[in-house]
Each structure stands twice: as structure tokens, then as C-alpha cells.
KOLRONU-634543 format. One record per residue: residue number from 1; residue in three letters; x, y negated, z negated of N, C-alpha, C in turn. Coordinates in steps of 0.05 Angstrom, whole numbers, plus 32768, in hexadecimal, padded with zeros to 4 digits. Atoms other than C-alpha are relative to their C-alpha. Layout:
! KOLRONU-634543
> NUM|Ala|X|Y|Z|X|Y|Z|X|Y|Z
...
END
This chain:
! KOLRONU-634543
> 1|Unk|7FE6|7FF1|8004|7D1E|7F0D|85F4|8012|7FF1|7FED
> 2|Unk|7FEA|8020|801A|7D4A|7ECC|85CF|7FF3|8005|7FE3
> 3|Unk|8015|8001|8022|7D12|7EC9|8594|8003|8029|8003
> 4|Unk|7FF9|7FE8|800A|7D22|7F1E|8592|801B|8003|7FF1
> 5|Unk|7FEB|8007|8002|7D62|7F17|8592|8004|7FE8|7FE2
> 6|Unk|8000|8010|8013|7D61|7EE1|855D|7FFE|800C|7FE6
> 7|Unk|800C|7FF3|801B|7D3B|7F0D|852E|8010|8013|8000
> 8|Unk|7FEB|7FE2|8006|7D6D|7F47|8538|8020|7FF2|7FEF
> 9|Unk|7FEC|800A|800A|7DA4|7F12|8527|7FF2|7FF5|7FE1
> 10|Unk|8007|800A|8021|7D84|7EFD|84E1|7FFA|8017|7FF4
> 11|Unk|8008|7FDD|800B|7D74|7F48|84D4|8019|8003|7FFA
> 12|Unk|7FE3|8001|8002|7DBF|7F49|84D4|800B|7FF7|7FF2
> 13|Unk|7FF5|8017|801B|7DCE|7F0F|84AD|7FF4|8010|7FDE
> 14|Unk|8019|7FF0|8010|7D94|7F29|847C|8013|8019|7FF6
> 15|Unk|7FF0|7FE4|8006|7DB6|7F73|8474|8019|7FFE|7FFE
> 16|Unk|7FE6|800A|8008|7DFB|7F54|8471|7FFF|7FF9|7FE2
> 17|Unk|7FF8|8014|801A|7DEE|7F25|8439|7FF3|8015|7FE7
> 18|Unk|800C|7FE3|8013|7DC2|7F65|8412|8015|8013|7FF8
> 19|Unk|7FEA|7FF1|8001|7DFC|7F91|8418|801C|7FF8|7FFA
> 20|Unk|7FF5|8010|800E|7E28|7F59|83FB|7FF7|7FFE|7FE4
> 21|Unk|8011|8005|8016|7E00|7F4F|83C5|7FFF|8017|7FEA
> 22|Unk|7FFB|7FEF|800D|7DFA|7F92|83B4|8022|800C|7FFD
> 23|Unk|7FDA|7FF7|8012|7E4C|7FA2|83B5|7FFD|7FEE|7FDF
> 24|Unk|7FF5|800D|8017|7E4D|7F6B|8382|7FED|800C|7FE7
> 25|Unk|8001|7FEE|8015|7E1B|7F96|8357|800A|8018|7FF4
> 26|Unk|7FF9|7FE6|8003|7E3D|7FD0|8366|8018|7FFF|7FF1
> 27|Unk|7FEC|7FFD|8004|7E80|7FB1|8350|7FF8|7FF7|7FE0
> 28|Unk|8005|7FFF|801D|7E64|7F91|830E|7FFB|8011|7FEE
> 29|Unk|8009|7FE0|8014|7E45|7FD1|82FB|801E|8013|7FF3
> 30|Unk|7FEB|7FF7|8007|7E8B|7FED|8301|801C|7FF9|7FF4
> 31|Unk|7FF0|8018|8016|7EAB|7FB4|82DF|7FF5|800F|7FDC
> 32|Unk|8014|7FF2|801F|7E79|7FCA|82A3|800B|8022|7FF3
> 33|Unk|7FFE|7FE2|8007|7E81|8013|82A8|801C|8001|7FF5
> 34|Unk|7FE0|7FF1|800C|7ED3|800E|829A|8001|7FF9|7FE2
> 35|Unk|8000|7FFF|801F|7EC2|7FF6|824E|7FF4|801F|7FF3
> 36|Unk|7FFE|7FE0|800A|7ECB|802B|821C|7FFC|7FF8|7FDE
> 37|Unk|8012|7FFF|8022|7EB3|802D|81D0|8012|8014|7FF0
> 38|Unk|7FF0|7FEE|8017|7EE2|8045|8191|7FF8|7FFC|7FE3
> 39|Unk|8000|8000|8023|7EDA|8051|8148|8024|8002|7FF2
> 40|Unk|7FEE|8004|8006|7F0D|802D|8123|800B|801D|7FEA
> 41|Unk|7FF4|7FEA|8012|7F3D|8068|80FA|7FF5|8014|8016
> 42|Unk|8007|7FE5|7FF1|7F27|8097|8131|8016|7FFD|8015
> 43|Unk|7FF8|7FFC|7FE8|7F53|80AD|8172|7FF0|8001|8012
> 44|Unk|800D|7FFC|7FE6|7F38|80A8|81B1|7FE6|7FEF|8004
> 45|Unk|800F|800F|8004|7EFC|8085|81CD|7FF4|8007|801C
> 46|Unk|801D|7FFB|7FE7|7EBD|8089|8205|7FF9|7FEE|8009
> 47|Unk|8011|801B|7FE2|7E9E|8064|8244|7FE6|8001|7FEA
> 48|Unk|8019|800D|8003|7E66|8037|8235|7FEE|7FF7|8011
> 49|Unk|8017|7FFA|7FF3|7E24|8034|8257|7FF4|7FE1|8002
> 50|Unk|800E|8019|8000|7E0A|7FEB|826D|7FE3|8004|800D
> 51|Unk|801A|8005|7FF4|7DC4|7FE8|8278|7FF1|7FEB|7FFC
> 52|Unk|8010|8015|8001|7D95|7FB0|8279|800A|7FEE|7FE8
> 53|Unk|7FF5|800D|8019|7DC8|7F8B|8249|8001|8008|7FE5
> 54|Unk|7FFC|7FF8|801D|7DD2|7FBA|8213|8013|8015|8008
> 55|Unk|7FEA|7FF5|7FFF|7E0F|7FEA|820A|7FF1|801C|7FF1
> 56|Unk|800F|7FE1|800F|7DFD|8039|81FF|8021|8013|8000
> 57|Unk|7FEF|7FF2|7FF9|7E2C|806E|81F5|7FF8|8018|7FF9
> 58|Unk|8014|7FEA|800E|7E1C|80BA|81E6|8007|800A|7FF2
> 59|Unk|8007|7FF7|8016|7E08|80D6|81B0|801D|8016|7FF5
> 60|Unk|7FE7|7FE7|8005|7E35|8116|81B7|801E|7FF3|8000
> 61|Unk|7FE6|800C|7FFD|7E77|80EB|81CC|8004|7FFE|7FE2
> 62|Unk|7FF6|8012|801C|7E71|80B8|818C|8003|801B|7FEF
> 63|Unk|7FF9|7FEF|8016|7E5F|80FA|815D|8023|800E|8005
> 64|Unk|7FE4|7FF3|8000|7EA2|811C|8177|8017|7FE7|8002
> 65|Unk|7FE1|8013|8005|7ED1|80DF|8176|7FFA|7FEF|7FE0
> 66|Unk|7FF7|800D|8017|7EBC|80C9|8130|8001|8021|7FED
> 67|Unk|7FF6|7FE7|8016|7ECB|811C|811C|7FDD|8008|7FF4
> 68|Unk|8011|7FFA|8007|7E86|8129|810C|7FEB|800F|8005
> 69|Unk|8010|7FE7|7FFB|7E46|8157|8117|7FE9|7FF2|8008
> 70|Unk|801D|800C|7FF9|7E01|8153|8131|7FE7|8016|7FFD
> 71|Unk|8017|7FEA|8002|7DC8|817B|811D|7FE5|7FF4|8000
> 72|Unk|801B|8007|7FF8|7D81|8173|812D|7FE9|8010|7FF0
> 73|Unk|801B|8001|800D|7D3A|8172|8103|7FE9|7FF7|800A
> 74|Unk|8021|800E|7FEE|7CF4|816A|8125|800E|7FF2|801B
> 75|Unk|8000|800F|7FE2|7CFB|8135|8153|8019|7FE2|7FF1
> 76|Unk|7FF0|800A|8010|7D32|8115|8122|801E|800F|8007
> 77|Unk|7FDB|7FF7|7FF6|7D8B|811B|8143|800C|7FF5|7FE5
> 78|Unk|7FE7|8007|801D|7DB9|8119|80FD|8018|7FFD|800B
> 79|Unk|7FDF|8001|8000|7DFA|8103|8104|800C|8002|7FE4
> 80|Unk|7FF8|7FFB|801D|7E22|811C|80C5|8025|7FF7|8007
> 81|Unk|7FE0|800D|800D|7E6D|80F7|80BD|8008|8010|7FEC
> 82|Unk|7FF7|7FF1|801A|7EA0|8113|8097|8009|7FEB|7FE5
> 83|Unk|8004|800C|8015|7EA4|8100|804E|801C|7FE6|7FFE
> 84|Unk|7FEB|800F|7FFD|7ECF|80C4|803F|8012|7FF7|7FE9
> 85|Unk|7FEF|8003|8010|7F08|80BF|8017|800D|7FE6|7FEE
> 86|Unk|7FF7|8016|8013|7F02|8081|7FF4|7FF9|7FFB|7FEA
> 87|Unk|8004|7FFA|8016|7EED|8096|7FBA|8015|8009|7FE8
> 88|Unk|7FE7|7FF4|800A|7F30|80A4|7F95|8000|7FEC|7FE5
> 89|Unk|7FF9|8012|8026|7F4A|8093|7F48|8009|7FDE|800C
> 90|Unk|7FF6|8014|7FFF|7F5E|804F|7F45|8019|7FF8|8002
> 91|Unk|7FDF|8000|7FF8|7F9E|8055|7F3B|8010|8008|801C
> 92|Unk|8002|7FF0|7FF0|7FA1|8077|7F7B|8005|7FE7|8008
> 93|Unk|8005|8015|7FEB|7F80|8040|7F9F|8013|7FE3|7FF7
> 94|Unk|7FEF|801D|800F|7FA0|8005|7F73|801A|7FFF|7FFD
> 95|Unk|7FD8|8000|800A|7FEC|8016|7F68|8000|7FEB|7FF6
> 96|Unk|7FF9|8026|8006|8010|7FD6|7F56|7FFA|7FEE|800C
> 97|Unk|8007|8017|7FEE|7FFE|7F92|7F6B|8019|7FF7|8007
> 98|Unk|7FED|8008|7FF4|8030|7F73|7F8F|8015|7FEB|7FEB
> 99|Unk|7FFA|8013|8021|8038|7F3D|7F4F|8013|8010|7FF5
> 100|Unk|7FFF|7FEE|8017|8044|7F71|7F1E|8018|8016|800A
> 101|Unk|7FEE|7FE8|7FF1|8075|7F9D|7F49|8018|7FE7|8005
> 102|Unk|7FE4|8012|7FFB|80A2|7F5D|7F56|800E|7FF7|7FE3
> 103|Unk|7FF6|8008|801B|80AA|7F47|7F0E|800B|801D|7FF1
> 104|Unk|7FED|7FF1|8009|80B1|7F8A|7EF6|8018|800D|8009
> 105|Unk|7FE8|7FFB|7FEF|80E7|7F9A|7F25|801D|7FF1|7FFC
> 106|Unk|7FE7|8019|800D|810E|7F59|7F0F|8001|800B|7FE3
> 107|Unk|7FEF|7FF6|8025|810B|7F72|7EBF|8005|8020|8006
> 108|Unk|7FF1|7FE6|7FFE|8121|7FB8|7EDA|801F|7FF8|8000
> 109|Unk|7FE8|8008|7FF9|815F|7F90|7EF7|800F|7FF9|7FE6
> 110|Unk|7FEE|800B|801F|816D|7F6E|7EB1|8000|801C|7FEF
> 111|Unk|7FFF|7FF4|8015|815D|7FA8|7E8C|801C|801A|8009
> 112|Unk|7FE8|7FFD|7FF4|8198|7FCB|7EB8|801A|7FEE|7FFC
> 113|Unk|7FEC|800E|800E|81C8|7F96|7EB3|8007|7FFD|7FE7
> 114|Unk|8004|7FF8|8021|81BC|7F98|7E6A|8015|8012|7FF6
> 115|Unk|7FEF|7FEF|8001|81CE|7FD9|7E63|801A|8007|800E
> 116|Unk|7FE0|8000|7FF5|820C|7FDB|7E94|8014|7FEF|7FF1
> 117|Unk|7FF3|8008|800A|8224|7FA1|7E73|800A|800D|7FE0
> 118|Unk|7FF7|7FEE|8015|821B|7FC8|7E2B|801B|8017|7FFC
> 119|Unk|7FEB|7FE8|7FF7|823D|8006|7E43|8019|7FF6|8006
> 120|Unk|7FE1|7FFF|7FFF|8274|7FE7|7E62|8012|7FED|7FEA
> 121|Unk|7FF9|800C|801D|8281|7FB5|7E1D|8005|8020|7FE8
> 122|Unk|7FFA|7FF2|801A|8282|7FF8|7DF1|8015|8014|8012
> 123|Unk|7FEC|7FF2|7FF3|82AE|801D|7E22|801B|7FEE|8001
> 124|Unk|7FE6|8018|7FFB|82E4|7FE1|7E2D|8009|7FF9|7FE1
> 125|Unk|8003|8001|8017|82DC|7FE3|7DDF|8000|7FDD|7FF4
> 126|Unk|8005|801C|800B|82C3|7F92|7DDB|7FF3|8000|7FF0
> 127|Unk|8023|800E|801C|8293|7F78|7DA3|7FED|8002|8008
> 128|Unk|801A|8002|7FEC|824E|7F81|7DB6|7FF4|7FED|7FEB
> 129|Unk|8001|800E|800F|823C|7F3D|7D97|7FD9|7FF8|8001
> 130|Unk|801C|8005|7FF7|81F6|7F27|7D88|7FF9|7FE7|8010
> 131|Unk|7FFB|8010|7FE9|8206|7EE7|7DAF|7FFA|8002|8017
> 132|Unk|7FF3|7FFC|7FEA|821B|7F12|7DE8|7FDA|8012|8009
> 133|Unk|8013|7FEB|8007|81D9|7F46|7DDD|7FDF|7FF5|8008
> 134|Unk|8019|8012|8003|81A2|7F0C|7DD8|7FF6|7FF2|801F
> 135|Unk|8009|800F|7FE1|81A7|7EED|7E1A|7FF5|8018|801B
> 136|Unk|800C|7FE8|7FFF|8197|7F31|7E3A|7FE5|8004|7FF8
> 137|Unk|801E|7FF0|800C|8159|7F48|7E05|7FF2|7FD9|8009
> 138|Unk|8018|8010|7FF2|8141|7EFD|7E17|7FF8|7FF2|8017
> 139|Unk|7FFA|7FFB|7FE2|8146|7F04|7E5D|7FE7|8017|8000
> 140|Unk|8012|7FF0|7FFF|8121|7F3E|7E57|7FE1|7FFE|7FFC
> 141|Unk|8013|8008|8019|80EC|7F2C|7E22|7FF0|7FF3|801B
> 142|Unk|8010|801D|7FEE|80D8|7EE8|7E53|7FFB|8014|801D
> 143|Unk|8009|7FEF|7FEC|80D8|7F20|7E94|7FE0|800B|7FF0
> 144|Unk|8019|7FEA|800B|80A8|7F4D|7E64|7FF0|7FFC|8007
> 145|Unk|8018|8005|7FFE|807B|7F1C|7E63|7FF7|7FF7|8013
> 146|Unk|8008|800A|7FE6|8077|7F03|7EA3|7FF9|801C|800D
> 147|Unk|800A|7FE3|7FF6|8067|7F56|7EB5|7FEB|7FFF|7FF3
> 148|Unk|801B|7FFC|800A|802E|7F4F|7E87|7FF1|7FF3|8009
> 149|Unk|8015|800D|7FF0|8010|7F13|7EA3|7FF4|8009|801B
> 150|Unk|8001|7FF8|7FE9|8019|7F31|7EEB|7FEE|8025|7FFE
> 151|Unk|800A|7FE3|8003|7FF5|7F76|7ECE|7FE2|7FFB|8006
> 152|Unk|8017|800A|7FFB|7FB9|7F7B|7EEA|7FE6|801B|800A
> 153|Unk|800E|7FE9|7FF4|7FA7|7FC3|7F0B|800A|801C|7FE2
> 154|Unk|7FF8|7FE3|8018|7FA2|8008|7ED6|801D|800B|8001
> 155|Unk|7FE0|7FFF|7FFB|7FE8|8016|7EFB|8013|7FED|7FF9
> 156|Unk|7FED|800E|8010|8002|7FD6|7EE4|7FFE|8001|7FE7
> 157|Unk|7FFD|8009|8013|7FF2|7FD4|7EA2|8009|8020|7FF9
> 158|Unk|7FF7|7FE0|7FFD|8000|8022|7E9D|8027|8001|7FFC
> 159|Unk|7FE7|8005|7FF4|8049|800F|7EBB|8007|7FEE|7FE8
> 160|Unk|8000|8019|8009|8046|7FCE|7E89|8011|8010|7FE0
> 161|Unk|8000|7FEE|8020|8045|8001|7E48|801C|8007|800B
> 162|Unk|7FDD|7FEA|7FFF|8085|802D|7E62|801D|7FEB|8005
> 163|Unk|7FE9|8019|7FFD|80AE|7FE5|7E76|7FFF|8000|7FDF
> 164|Unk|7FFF|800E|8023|809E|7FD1|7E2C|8013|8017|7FEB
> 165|Unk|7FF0|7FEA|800B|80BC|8016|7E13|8014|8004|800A
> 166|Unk|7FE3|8009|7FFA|80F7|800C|7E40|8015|7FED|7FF1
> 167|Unk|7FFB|801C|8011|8103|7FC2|7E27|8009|800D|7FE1
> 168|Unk|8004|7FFE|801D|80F6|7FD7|7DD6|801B|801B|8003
> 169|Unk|7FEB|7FF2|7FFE|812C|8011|7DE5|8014|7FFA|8005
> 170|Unk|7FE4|800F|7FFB|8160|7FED|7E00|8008|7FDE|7FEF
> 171|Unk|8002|800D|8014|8151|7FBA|7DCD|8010|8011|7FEA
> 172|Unk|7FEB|7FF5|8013|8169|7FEA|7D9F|8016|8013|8000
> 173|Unk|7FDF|7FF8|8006|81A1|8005|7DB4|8011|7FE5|8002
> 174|Unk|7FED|8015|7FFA|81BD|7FC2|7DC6|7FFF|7FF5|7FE0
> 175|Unk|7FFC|8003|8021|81AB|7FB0|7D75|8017|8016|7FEE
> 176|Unk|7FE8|7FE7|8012|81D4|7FF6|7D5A|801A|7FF1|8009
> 177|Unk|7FDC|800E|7FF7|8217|7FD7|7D83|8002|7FE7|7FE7
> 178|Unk|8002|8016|8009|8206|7F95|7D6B|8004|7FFB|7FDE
> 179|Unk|7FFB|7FFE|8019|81FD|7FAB|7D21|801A|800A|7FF7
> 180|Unk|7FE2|7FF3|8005|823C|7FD6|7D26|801A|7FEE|7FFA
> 181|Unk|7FEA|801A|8003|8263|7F98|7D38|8002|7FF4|7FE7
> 182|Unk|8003|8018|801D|824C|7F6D|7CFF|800E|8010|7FEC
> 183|Unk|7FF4|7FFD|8018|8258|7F9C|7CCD|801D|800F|8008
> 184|Unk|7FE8|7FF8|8002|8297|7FAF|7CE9|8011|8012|7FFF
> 185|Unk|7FF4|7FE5|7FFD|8293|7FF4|7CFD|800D|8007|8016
> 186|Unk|7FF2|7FF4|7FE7|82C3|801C|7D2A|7FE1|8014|8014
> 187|Unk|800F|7FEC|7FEA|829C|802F|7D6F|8011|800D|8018
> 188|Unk|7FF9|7FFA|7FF2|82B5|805A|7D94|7FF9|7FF6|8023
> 189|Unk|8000|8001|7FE2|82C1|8056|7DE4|7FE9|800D|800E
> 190|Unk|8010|7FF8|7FF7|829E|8086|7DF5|7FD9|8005|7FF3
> 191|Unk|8014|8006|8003|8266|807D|7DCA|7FDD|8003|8007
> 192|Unk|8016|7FFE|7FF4|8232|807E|7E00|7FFD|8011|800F
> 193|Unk|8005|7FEF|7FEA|823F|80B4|7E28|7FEE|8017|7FFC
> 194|Unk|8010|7FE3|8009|8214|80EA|7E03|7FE4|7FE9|7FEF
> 195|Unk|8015|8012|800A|81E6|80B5|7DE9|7FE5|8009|8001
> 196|Unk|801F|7FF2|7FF5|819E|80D3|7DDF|7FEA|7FE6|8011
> 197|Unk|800D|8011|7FFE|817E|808E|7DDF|8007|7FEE|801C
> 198|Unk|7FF3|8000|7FE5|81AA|8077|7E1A|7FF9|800C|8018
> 199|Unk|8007|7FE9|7FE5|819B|80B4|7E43|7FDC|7FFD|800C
> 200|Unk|8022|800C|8003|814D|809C|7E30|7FF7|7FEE|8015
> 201|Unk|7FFF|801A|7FED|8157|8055|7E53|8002|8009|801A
> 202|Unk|7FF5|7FFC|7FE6|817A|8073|7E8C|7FEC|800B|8013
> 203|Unk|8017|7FE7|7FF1|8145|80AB|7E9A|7FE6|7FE8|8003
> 204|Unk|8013|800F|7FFB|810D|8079|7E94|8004|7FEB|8010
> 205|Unk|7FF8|801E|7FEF|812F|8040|7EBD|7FFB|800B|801C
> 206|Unk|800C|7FED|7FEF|812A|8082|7EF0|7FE7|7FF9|800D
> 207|Unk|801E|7FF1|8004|80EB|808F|7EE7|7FEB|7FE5|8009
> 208|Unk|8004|8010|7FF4|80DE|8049|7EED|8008|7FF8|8020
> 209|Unk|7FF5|8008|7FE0|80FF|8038|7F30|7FF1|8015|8017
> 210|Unk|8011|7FED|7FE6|80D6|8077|7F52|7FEC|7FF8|8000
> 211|Unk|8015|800E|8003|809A|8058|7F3D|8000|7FEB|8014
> 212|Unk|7FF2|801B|7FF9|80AA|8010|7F57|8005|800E|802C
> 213|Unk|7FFB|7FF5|7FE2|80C1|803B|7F9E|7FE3|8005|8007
> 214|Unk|8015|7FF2|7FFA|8083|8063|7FA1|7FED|7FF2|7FFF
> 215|Unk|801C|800B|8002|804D|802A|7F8F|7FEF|8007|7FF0
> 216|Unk|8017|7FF6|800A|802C|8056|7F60|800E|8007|7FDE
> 217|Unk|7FF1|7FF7|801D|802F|8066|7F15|8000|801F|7FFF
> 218|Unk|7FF6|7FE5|8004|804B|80AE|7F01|8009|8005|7FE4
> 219|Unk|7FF7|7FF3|8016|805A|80BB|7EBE|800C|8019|7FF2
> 220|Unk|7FF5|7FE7|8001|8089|80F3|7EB4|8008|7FFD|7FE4
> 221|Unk|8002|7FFB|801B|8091|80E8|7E6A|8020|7FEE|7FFD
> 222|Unk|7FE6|8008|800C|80DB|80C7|7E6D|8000|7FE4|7FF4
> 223|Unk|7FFA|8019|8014|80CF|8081|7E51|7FEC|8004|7FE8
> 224|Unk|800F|8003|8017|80A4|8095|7E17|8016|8006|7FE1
END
């Protein structure tokens, strides 16, 4: 009866420690099962499948969370993805380099001051001296070329051409003042206010600064 009894108590132990053993598979399994599987640029994402140390997930899930299709040949499952859009002009993909967008942004600034200071010298009716004229165009000039070195993408050097036809424009209106003075002609005050070549700079300094916002080159025809 004792030696029965004995064996009923290790039958016990025995089916205790089995039924221990197994929670702790049961809980790992369910440790496992709460991982979930995404495709980066996609929303949303699916349980993953642990089996004998490898990760499954199905077929139909992944096709509908990366947006895609599934059609079937023989004994051959296609998955067909949609086409991908990185194929675009360069300019597209390239805008300005980060270089090339800081320097030209600084000879936008001079080529602004420039002209404000112009305008308000022929309005206040001062001398527009070549002294006064030079420190400006070589202010500019030494920017130019530090935009050229920094040109590097089809958008910068694109961008590079329409600064240079900015520059060479306000180069010469700031020379017509300059000549006027020397030889000693009367300029009027208002002078600039109907200015074709003036209205040129202004529209292209525009035209420039949306550029410069936007990251991208645009050419609407105003600095040519």
C-alpha cells in the first residue's frame, strides 16, 4: 500500500512538472506570435508565424499591405508590385544642393542691397559714384563665383546661368548712373520708376527667390 501510494505521489510530481513545462511553451509561443512584419513606405502591418526558427507570414497579407496583386501560373504564385516612381528627370530628383542654394542666396542678398542702395542714391538725387558702385559689382562678382564652384546638380548650373544674367544686368544699370555722373548729366529722381531694365532685375530677383523657396529650378523666362 506505502510503495502504491508512493507511485501515485511521483505520478503527481511527474504531471505537475509536464504541465509546467508545457505553460512555459505555451507562453513562449505567445511571446512569438505578438511580432508583426511591415514594409517600410507602407501603412499597416501582419502577425508573424514562428516555426522551427524561421519567421513566415502570408502570402495574401504581405501582397495587400505592400498594395499589390497576386496571380497564379502552373504551379508558379506571382506577386506583381506597383510600379515605382523613382524614375523621374533629374532635376526633379536633384534640385539644388544644399552648397549651391546657400551661396546663391547670399549673392541674391547683395544683388538686392545693390539695387536698394542704387534706387534710393538716384531718388535722394546723390552721385552714383564708381567708388560707391564697385564695392557692390565686387561683392557680387567674388559671390558669383563661389555659386559656380558650389554648382554641381543640372538645377544648379541651370540656376548658375540666370544668377549670371541677374549680376551682368544690374551691372549695367549701376554703370548708366555711374556714366551719367562722370559726364555730368542731370538724372532725374524718379528715373527708376518706369525703368524697363530695372523692372528686369526686380522680376528676376522674383523669380529667383521662388526658386530658392521651392528647391527646384523653374524658368519662367524673367531673368533672360
Amino acid at each position: 500500500m506505502a510503495k502504491q501510494m508512493q507511485r501515485t505521489r511521483c505520478l503527481i510530481v511527474l504531471t505537475s512538472m509536464l504541465f509546467s513545462y508545457l505553460c512555459v511553451l505555451v507562453f513562449a509561443h505567445a511571446a512569438q506570435a505578438n511580432r508583426t512584419f511591415t514594409v517600410a513606405g507602407h501603412s499597416g502591418e501582419i502577425p508573424v508565424a514562428e516555426m522551427g526558427g524561421h519567421s513566415y507570414v502570408e502570402i495574401e497579407a504581405l501582397t495587400r499591405l505592400a498594395n499589390g496583386s497576386l496571380s497564379f501560373s502552373g504551379n508558379q504564385i506571382i506577386m506583381t508590385l506597383p510600379a515605382s516612381n523613382t524614375h523621374v528627370s533629374s532635376t526633379s530628383t536633384l534640385g539644388f544642393t544644399k552648397e549651391f542654394l546657400m551661396a546663391a542666396i547670399e549673392q541674391m542678398s547683395v544683388i538686392r542691397e545693390w539695387r536698394s542702395t542704387l534706387i534710393s542714391a538716384v531718388q535722394r538725387g546723390f552721385p552714383v559714384t564708381n567708388d560707391w558702385m564697385t564695392t557692390f559689382s565686387e561683392r557680387a562678382q567674388h559671390n558669383l563665383r563661389l555659386v559656380s564652384v558650389a554648382s554641381s546638380t543640372e538645377s544648379d548650373k541651370n540656376a548658375l546661368q540666370l544668377l549670371t544674367n541677374e549680376f551682368n544686368n544690374m551691372k549695367q544699370l549701376s554703370n548708366r548712373f555711374v556714366e551719367a555722373n562722370r559726364s555730368r548729366l542731370y538724372v532725374r529722381t524718379d528715373a527708376l520708376e518706369n525703368d524697363p531694365l530695372d523692372r528686369r532685375i526686380l522680376n528676376c530677383g522674383h523669380s529667383l527667390a521662388a526658386m530658392a523657396s521651392g528647391g527646384q529650378f523653374v524658368d519662367d523666362g524673367s531673368c533672360h
